[in-house]
N, C-alpha and C positions, 0 to 999 in steps of 0.2 A: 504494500500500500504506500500512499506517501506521505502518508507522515510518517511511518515504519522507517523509512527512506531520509527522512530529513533528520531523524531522531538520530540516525546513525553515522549523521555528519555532524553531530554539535561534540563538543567536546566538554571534559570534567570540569567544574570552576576552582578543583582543588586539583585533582592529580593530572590535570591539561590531556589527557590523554584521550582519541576519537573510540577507541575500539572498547566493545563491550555497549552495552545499553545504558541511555542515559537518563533520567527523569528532569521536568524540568519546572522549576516554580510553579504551584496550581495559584499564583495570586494571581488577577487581569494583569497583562501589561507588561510582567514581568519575566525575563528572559534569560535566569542564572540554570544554568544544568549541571546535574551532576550526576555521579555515580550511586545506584542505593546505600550501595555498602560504605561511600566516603562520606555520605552523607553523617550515615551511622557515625560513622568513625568522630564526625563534627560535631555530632550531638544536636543534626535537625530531627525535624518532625517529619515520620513521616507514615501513613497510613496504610495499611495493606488490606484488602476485602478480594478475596480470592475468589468467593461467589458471584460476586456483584460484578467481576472482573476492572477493578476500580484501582488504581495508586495513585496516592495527591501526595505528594512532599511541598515542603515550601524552605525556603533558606533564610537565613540564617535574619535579615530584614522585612523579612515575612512571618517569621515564627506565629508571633501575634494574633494571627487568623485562622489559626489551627484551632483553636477553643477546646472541647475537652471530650475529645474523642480518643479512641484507644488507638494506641500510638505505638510503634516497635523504633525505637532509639537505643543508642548506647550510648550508656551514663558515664560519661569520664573516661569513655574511652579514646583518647587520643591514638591517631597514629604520627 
């Protein structure tokens, strides 16, 4: 598809790298992408609904609109 296609040309806003899938801010407007797992590693937010077939992250100037839905993050996990 193409946004399949377009997702696989943006690159990580932390480990700059294209390859691999990348998620990209669910705020309007906004156009930070990144990696799931470097996200993790940031300590964003980010949502998983595997049912729904649904993943919203948001970075790190976004956080704030996340509200208080169940979240899989890592806590302190720095890389």
């Amino acid at each position: 598809s193409v946004a399949l296609a377009r997702r696989r040309n943006l690159s990580c806003s932390f480990c700059d790298r294209k390859n691999g899938m990348v998620v990209t801010c669910a705020a309007d407007g906004c156009r930070e992408s990144f990696h799931v797992r470097c996200g993790q590693n940031e300590g964003l937010k980010i949502e998983l609904k595997p049912k729904a077939g649904r993943k919203r992250a948001y970075c790190s100037a976004h956080a704030f609109l996340f509200g208080h839905h169940d979240s899989l993050s890592s806590p302190g996990n720095k890389a």
